[in-house]
PDB file of N, H, CA, C and O in Angstrom:
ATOM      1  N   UNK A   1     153.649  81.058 169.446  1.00  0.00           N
ATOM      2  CA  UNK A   1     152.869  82.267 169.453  1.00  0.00           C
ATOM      3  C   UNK A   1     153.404  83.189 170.550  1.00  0.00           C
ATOM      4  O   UNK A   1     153.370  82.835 171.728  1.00  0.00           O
ATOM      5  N   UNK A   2     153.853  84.263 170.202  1.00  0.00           N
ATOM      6  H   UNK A   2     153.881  84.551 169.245  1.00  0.00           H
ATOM      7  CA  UNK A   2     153.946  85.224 171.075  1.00  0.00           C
ATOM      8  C   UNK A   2     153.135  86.103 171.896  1.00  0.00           C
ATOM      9  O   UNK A   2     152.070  86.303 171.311  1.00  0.00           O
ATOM     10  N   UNK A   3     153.199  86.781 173.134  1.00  0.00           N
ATOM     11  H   UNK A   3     154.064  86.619 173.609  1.00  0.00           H
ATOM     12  CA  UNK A   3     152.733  87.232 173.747  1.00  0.00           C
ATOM     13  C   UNK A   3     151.585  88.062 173.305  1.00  0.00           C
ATOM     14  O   UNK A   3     152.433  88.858 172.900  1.00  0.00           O
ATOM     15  N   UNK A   4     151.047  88.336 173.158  1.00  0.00           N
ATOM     16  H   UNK A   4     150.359  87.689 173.486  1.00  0.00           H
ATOM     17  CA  UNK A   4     150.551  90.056 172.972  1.00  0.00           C
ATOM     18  C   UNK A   4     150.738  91.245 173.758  1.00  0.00           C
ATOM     19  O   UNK A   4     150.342  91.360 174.918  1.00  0.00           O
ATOM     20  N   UNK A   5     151.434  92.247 173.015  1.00  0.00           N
ATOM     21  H   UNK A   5     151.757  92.153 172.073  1.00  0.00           H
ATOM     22  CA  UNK A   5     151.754  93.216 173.640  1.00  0.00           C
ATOM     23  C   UNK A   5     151.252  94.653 173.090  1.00  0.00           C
ATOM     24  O   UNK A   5     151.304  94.736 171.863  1.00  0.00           O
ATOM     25  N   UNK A   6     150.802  95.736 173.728  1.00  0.00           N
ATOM     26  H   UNK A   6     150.760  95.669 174.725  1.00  0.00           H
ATOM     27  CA  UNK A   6     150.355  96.881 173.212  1.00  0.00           C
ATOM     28  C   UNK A   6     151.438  98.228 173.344  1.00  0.00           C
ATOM     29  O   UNK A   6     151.742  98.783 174.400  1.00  0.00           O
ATOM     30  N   UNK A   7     151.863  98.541 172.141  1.00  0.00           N
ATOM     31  H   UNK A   7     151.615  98.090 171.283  1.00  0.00           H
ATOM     32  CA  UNK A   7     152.858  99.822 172.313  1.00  0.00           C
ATOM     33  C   UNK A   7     152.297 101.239 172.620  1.00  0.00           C
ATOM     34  O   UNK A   7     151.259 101.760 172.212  1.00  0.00           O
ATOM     35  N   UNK A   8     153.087 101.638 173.302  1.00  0.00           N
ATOM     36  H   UNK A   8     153.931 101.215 173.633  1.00  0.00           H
ATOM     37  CA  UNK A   8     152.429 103.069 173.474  1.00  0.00           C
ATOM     38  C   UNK A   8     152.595 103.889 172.546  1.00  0.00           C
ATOM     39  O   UNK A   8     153.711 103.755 172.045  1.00  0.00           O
ATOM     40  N   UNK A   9     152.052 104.601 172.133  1.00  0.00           N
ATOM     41  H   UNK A   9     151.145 104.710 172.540  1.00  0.00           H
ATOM     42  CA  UNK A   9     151.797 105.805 171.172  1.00  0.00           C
ATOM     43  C   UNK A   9     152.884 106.902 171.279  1.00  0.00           C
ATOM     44  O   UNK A   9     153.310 107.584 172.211  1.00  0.00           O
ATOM     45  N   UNK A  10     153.141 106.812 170.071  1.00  0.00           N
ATOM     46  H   UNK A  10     152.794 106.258 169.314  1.00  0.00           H
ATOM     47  CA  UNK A  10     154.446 107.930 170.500  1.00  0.00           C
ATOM     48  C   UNK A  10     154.669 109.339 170.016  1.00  0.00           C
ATOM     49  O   UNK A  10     154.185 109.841 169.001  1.00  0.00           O
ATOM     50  N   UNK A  11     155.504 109.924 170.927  1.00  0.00           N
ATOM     51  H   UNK A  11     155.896 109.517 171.751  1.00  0.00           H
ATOM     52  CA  UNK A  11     155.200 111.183 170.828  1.00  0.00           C
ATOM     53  C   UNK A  11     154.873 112.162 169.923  1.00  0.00           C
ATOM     54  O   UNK A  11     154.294 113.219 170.177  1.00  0.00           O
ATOM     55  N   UNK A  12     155.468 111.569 168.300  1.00  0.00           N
ATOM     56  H   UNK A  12     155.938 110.710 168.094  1.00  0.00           H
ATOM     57  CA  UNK A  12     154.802 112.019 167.412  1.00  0.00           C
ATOM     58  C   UNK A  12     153.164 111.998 167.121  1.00  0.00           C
ATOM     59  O   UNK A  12     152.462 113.006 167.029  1.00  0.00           O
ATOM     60  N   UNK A  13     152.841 111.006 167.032  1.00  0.00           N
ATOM     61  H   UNK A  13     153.412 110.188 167.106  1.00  0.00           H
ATOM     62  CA  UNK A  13     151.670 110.427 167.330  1.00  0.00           C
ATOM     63  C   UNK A  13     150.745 111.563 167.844  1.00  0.00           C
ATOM     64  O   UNK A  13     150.050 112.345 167.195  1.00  0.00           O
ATOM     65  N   UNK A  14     150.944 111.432 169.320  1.00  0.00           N
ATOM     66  H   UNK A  14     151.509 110.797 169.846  1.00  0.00           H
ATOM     67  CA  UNK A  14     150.318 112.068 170.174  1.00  0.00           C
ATOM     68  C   UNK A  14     150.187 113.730 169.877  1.00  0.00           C
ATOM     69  O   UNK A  14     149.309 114.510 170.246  1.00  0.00           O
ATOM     70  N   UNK A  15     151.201 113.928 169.202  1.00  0.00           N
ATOM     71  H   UNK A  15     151.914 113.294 168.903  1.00  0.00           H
ATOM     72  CA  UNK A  15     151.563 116.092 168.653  1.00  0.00           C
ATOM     73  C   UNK A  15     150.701 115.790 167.274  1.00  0.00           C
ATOM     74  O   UNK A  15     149.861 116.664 167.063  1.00  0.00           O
ATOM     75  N   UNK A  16     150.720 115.273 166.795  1.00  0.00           N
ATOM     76  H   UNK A  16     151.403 114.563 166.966  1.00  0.00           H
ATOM     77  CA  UNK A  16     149.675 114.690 165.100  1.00  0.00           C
ATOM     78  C   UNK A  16     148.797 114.737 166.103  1.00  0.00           C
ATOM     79  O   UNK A  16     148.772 115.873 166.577  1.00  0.00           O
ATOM     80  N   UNK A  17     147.868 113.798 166.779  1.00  0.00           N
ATOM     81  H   UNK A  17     147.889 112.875 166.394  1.00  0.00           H
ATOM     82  CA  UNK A  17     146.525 114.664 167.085  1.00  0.00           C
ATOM     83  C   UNK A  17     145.792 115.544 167.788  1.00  0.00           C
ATOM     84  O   UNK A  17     144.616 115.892 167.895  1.00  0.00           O
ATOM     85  N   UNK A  18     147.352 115.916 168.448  1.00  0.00           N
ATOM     86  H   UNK A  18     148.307 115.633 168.361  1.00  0.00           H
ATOM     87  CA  UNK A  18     146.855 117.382 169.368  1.00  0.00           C
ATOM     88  C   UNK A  18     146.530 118.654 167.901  1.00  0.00           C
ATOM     89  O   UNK A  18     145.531 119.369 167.825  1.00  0.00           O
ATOM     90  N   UNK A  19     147.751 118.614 166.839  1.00  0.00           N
ATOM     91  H   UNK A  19     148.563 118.033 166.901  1.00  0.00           H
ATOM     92  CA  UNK A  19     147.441 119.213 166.236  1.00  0.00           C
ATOM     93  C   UNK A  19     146.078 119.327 164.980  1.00  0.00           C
ATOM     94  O   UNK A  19     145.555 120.392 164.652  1.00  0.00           O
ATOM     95  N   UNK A  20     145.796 118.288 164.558  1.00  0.00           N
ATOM     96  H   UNK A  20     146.222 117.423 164.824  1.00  0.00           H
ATOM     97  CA  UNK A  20     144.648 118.219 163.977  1.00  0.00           C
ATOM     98  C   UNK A  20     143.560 118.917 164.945  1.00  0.00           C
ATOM     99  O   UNK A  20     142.976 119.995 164.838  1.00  0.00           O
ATOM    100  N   UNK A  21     143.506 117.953 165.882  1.00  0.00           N
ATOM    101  H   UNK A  21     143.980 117.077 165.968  1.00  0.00           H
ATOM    102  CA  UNK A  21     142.320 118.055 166.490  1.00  0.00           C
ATOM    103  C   UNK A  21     142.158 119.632 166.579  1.00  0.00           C
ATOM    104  O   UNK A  21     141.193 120.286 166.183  1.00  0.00           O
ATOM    105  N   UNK A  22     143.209 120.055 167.131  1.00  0.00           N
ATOM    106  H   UNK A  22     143.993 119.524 167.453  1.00  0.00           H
ATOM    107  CA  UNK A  22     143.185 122.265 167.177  1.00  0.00           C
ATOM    108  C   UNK A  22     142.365 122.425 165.663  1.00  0.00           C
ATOM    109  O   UNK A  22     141.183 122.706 165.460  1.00  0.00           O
ATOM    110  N   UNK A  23     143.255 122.191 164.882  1.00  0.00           N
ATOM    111  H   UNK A  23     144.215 121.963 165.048  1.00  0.00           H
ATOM    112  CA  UNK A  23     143.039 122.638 163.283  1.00  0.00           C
ATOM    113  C   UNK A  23     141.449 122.440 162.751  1.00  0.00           C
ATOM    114  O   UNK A  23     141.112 122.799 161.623  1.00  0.00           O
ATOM    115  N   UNK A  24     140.543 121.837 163.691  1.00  0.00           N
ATOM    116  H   UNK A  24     140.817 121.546 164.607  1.00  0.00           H
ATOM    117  CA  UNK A  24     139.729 121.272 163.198  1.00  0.00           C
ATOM    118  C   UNK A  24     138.650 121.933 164.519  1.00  0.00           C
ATOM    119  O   UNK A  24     137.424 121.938 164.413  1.00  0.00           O
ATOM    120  N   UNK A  25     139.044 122.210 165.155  1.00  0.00           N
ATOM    121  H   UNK A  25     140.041 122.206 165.241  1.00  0.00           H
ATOM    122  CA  UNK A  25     138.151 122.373 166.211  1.00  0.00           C
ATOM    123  C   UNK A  25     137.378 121.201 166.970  1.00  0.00           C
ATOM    124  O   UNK A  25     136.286 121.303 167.528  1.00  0.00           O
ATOM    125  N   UNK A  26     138.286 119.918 166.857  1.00  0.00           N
ATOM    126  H   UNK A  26     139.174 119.835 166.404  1.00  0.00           H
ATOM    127  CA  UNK A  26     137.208 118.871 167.620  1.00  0.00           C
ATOM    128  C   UNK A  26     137.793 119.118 169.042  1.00  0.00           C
ATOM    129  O   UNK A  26     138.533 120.039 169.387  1.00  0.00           O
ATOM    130  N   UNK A  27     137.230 117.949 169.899  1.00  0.00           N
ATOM    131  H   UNK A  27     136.628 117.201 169.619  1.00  0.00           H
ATOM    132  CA  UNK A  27     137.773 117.217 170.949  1.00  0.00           C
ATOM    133  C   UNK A  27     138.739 116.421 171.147  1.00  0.00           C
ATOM    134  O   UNK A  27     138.483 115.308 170.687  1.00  0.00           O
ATOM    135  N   UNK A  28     140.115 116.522 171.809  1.00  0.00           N
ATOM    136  H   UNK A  28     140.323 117.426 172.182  1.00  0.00           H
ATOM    137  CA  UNK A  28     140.859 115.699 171.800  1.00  0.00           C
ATOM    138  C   UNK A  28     140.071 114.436 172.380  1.00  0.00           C
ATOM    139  O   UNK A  28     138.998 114.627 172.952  1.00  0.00           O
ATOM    140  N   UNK A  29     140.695 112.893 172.212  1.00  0.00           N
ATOM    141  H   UNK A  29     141.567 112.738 171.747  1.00  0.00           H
ATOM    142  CA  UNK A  29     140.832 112.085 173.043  1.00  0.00           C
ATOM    143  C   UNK A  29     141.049 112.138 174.520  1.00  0.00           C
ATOM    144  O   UNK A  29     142.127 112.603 174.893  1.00  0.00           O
ATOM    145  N   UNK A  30     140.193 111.735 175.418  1.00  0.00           N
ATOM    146  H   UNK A  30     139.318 111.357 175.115  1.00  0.00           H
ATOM    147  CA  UNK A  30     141.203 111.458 176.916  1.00  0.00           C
ATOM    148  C   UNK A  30     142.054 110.855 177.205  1.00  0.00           C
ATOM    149  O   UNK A  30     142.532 110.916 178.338  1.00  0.00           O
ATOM    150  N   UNK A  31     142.571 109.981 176.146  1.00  0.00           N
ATOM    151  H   UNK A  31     142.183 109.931 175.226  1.00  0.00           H
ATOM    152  CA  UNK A  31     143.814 109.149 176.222  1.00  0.00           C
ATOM    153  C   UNK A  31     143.868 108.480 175.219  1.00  0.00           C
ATOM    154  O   UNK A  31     142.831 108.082 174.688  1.00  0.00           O
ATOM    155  N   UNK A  32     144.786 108.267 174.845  1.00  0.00           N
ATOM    156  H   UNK A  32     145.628 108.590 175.276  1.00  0.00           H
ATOM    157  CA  UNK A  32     145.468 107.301 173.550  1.00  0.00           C
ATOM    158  C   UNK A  32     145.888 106.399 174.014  1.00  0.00           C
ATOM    159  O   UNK A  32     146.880 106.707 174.675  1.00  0.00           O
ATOM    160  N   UNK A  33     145.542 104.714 174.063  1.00  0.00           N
ATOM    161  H   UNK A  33     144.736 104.464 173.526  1.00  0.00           H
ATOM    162  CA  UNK A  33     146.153 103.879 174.846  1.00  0.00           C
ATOM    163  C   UNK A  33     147.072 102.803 173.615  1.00  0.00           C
ATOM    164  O   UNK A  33     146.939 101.584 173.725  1.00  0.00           O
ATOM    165  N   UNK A  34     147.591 103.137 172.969  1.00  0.00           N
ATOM    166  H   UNK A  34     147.699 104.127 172.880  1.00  0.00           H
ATOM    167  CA  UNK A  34     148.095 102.499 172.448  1.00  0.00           C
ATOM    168  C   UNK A  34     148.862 103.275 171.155  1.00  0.00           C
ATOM    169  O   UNK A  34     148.808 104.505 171.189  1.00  0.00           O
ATOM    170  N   UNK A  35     149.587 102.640 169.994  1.00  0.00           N
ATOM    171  H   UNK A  35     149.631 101.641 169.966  1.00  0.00           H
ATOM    172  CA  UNK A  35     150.527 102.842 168.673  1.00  0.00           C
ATOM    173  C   UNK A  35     149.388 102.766 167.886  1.00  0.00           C
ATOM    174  O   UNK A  35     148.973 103.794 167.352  1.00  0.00           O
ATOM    175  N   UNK A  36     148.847 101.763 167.739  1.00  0.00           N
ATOM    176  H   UNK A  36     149.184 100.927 168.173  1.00  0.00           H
ATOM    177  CA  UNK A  36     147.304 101.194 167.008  1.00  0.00           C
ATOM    178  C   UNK A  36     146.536 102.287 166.919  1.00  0.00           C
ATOM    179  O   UNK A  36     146.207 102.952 165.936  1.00  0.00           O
ATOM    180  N   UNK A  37     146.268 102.406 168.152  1.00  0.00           N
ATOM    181  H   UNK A  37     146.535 101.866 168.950  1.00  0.00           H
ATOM    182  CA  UNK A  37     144.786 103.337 168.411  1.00  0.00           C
ATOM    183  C   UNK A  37     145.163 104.765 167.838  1.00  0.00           C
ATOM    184  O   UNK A  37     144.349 105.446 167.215  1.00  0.00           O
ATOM    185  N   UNK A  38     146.042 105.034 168.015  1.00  0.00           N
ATOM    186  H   UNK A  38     146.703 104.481 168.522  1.00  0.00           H
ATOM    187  CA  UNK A  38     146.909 106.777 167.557  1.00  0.00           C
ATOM    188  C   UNK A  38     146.752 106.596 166.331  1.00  0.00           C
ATOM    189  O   UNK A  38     146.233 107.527 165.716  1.00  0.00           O
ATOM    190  N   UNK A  39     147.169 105.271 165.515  1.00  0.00           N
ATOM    191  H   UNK A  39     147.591 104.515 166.015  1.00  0.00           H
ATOM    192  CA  UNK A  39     147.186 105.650 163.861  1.00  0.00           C
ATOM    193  C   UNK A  39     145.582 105.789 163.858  1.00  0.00           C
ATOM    194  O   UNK A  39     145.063 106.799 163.383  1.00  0.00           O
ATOM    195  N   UNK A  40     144.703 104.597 164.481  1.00  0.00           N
ATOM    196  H   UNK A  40     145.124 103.777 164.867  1.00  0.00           H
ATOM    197  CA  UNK A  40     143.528 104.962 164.280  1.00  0.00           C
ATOM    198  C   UNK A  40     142.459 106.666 163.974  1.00  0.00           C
ATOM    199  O   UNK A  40     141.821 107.173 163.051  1.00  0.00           O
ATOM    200  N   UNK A  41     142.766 106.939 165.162  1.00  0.00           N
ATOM    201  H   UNK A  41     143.284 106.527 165.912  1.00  0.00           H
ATOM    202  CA  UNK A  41     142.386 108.105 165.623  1.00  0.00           C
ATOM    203  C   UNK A  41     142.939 108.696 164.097  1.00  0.00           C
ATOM    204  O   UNK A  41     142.214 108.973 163.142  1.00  0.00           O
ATOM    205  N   UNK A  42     144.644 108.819 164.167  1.00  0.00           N
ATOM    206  H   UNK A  42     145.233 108.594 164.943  1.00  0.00           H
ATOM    207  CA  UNK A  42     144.908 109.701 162.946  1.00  0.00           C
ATOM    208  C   UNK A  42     144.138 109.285 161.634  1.00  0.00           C
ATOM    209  O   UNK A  42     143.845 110.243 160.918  1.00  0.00           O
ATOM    210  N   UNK A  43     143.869 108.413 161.318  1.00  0.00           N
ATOM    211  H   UNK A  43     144.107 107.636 161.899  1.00  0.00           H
ATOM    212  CA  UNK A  43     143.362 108.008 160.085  1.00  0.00           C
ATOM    213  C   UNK A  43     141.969 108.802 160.072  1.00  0.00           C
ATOM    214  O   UNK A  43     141.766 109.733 159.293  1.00  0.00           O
ATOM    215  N   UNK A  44     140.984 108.327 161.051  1.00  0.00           N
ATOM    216  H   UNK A  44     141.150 107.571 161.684  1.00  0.00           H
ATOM    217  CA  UNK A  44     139.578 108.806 160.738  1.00  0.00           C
ATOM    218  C   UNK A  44     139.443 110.293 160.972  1.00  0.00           C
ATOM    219  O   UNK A  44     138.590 110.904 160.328  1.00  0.00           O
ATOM    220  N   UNK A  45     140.452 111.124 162.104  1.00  0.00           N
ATOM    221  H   UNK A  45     141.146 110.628 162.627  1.00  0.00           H
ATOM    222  CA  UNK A  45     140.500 112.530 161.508  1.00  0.00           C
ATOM    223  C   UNK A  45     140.554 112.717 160.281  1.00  0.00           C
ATOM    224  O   UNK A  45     139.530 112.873 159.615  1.00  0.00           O
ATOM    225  N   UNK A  46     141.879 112.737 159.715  1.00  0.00           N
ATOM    226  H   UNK A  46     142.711 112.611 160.256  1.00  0.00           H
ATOM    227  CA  UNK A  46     141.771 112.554 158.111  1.00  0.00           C
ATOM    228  C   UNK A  46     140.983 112.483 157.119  1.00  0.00           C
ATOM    229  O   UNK A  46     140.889 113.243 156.155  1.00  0.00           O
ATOM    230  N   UNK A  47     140.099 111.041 157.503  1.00  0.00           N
ATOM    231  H   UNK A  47     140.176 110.423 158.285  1.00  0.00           H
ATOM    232  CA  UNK A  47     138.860 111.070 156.717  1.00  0.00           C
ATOM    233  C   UNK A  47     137.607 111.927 156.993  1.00  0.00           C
ATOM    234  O   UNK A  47     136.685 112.006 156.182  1.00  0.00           O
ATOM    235  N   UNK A  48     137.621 112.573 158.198  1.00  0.00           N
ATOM    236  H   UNK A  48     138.370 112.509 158.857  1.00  0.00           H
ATOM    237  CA  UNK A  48     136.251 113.168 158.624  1.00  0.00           C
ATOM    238  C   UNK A  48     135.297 112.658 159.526  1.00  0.00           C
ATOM    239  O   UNK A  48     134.223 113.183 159.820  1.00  0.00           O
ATOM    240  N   UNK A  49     135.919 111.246 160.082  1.00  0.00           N
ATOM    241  H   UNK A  49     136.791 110.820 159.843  1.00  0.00           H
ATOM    242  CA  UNK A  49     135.273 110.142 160.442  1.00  0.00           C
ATOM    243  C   UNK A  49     135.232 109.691 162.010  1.00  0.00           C
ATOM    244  O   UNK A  49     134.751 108.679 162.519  1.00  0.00           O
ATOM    245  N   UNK A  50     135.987 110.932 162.662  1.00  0.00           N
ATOM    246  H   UNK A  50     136.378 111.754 162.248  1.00  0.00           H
ATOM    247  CA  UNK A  50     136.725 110.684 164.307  1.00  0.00           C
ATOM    248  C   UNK A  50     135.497 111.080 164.694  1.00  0.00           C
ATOM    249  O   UNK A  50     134.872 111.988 164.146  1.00  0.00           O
ATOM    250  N   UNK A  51     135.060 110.340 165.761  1.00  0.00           N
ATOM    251  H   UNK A  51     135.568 109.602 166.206  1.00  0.00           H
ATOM    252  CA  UNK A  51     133.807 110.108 166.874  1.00  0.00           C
ATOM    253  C   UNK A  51     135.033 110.104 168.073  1.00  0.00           C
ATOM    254  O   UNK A  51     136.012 109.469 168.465  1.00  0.00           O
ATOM    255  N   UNK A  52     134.283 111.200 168.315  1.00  0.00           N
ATOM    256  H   UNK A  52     133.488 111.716 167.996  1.00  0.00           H
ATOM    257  CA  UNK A  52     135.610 111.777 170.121  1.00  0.00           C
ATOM    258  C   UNK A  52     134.806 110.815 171.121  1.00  0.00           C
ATOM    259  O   UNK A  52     135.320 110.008 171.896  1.00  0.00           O
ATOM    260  N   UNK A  53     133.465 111.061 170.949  1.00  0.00           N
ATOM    261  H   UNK A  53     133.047 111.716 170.320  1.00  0.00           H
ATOM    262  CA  UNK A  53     132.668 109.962 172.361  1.00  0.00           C
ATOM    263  C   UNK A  53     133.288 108.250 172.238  1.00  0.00           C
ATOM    264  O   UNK A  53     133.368 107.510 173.219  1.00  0.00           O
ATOM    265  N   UNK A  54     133.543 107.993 171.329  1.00  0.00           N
ATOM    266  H   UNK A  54     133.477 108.594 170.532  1.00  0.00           H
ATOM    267  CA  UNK A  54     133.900 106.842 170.848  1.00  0.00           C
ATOM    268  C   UNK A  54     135.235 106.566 171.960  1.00  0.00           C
ATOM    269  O   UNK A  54     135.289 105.587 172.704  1.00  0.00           O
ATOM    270  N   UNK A  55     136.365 107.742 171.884  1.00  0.00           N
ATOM    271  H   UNK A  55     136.322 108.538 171.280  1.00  0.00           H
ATOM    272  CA  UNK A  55     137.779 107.760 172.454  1.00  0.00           C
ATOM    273  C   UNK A  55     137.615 107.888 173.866  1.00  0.00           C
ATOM    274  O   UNK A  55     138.367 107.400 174.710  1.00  0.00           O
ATOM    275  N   UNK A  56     136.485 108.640 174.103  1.00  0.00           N
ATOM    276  H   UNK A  56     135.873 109.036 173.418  1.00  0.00           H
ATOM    277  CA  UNK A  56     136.333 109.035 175.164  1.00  0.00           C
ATOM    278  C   UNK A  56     136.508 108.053 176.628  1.00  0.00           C
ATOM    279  O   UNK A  56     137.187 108.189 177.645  1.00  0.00           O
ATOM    280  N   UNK A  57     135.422 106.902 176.102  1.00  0.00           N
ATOM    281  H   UNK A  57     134.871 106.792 175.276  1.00  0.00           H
ATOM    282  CA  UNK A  57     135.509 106.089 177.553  1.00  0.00           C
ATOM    283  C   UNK A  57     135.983 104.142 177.035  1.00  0.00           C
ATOM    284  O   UNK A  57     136.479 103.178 177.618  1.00  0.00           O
ATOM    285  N   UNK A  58     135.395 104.471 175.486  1.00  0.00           N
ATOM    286  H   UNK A  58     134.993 105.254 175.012  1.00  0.00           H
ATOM    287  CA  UNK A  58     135.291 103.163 175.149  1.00  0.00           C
ATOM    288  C   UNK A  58     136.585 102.209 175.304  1.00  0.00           C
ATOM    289  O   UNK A  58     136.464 101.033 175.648  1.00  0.00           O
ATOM    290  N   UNK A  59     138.052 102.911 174.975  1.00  0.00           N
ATOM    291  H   UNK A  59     138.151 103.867 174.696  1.00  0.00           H
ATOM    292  CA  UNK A  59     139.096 102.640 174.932  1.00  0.00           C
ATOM    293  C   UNK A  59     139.457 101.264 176.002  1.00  0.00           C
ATOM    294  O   UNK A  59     139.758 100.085 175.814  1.00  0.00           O
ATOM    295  N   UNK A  60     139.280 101.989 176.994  1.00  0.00           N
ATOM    296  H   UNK A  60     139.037 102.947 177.147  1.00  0.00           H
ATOM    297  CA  UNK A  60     140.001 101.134 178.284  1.00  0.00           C
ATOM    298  C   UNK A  60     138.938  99.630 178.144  1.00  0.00           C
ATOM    299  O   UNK A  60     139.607  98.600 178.225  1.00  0.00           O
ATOM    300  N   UNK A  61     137.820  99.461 178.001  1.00  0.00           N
ATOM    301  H   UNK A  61     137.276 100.298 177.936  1.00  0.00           H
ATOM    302  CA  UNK A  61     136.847  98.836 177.843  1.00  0.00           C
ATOM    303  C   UNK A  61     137.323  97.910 176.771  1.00  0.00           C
ATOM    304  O   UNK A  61     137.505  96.722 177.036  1.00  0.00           O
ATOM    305  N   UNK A  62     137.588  98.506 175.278  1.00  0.00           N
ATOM    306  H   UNK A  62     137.441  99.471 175.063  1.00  0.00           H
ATOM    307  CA  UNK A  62     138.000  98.001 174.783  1.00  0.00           C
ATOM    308  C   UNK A  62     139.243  97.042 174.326  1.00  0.00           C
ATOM    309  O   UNK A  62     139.216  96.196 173.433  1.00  0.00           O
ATOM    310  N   UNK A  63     140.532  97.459 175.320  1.00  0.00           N
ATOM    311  H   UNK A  63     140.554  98.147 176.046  1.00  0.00           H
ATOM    312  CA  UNK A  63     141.509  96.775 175.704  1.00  0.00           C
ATOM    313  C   UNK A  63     141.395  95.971 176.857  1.00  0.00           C
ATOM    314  O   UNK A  63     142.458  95.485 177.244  1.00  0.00           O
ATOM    315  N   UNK A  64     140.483  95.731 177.440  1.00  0.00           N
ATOM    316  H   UNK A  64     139.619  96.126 177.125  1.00  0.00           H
ATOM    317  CA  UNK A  64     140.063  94.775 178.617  1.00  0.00           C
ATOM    318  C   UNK A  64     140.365  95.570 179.629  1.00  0.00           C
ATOM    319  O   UNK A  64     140.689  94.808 180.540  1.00  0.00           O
ATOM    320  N   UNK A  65     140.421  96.315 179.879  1.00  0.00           N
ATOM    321  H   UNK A  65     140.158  96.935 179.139  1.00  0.00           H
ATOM    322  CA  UNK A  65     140.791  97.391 181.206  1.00  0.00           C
ATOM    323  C   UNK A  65     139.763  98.163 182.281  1.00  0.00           C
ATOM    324  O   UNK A  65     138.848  98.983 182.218  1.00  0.00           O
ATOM    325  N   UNK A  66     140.403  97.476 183.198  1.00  0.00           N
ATOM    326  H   UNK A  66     141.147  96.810 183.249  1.00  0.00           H
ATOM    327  CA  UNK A  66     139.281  98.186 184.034  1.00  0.00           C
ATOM    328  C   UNK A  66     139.440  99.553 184.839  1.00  0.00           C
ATOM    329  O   UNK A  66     139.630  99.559 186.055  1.00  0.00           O
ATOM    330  N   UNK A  67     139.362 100.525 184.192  1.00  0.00           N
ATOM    331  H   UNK A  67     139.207 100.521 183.204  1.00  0.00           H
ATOM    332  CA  UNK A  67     140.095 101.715 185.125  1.00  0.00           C
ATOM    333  C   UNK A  67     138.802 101.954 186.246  1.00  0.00           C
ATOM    334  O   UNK A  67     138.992 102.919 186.985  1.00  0.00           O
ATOM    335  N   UNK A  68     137.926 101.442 186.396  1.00  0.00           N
ATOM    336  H   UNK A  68     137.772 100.658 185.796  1.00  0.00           H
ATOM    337  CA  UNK A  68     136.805 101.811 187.643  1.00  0.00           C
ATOM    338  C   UNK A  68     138.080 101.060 188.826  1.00  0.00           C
ATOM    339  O   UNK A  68     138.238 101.746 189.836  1.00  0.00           O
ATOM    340  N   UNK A  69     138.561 100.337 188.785  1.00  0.00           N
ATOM    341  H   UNK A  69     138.433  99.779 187.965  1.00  0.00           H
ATOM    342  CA  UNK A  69     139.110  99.227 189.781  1.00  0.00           C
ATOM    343  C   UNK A  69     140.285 100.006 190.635  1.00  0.00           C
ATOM    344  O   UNK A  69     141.090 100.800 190.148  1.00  0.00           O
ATOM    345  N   UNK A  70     140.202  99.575 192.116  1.00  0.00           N
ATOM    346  H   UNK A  70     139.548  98.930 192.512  1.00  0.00           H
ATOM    347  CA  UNK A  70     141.047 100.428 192.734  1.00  0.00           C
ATOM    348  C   UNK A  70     142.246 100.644 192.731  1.00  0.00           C
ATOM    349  O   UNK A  70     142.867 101.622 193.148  1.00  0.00           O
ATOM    350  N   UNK A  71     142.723  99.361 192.067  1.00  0.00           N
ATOM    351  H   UNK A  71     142.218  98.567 191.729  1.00  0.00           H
ATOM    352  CA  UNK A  71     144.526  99.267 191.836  1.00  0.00           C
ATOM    353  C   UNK A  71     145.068 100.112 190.770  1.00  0.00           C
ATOM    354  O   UNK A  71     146.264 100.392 190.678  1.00  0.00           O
ATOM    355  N   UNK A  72     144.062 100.549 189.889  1.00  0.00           N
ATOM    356  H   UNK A  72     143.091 100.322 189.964  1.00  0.00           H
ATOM    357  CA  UNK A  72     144.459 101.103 188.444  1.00  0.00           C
ATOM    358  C   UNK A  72     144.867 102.829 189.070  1.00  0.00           C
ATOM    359  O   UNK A  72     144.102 103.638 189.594  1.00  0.00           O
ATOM    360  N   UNK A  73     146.327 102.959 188.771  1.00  0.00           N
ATOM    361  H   UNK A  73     146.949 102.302 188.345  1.00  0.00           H
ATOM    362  CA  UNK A  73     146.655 104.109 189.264  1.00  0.00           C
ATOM    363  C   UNK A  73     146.585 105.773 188.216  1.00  0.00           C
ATOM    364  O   UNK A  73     147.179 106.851 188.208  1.00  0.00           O
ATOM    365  N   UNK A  74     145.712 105.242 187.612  1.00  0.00           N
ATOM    366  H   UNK A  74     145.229 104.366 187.619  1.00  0.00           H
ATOM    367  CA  UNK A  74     144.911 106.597 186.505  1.00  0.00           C
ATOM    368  C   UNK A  74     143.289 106.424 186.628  1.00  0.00           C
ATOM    369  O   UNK A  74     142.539 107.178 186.009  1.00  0.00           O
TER     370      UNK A  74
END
């Protein structure tokens, strides 16, 4: 079994939901932490279905991350 590893989102990615999100008038994300999470995000724009509060804080939480913690340099 291999590691688990999380890819970062790439720059396409990231211009796909800067641009929707304009086109649409939502809220961007505060961060995209992952390849995963970007298609995510892109998918439920798409459908109508993107919850920005959702992106907002849940993310880091949801990858086990603690950004309250003092070492975390973001």
């Amino acid at each position: 079994m291999s590691p688990r590893t999380i890819e970062a989102p790439t720059d396409a990615q990231l211009l796909t939901i800067r641009h929707m999100c304009d086109e649409r008038d939502l809220p961007r994300p505060e961060a995209v932490f992952s390849k995963a999470e970007a298609s995510e995000i892109i998918t439920a724009i798409s459908l109508g279905q993107y919850d920005p509060d959702f992106y907002a804080l849940a993310a880091p939480t949801y990858y086990g991350l603690d950004t309250e913690a003092n070492d975390v340099p973001f």
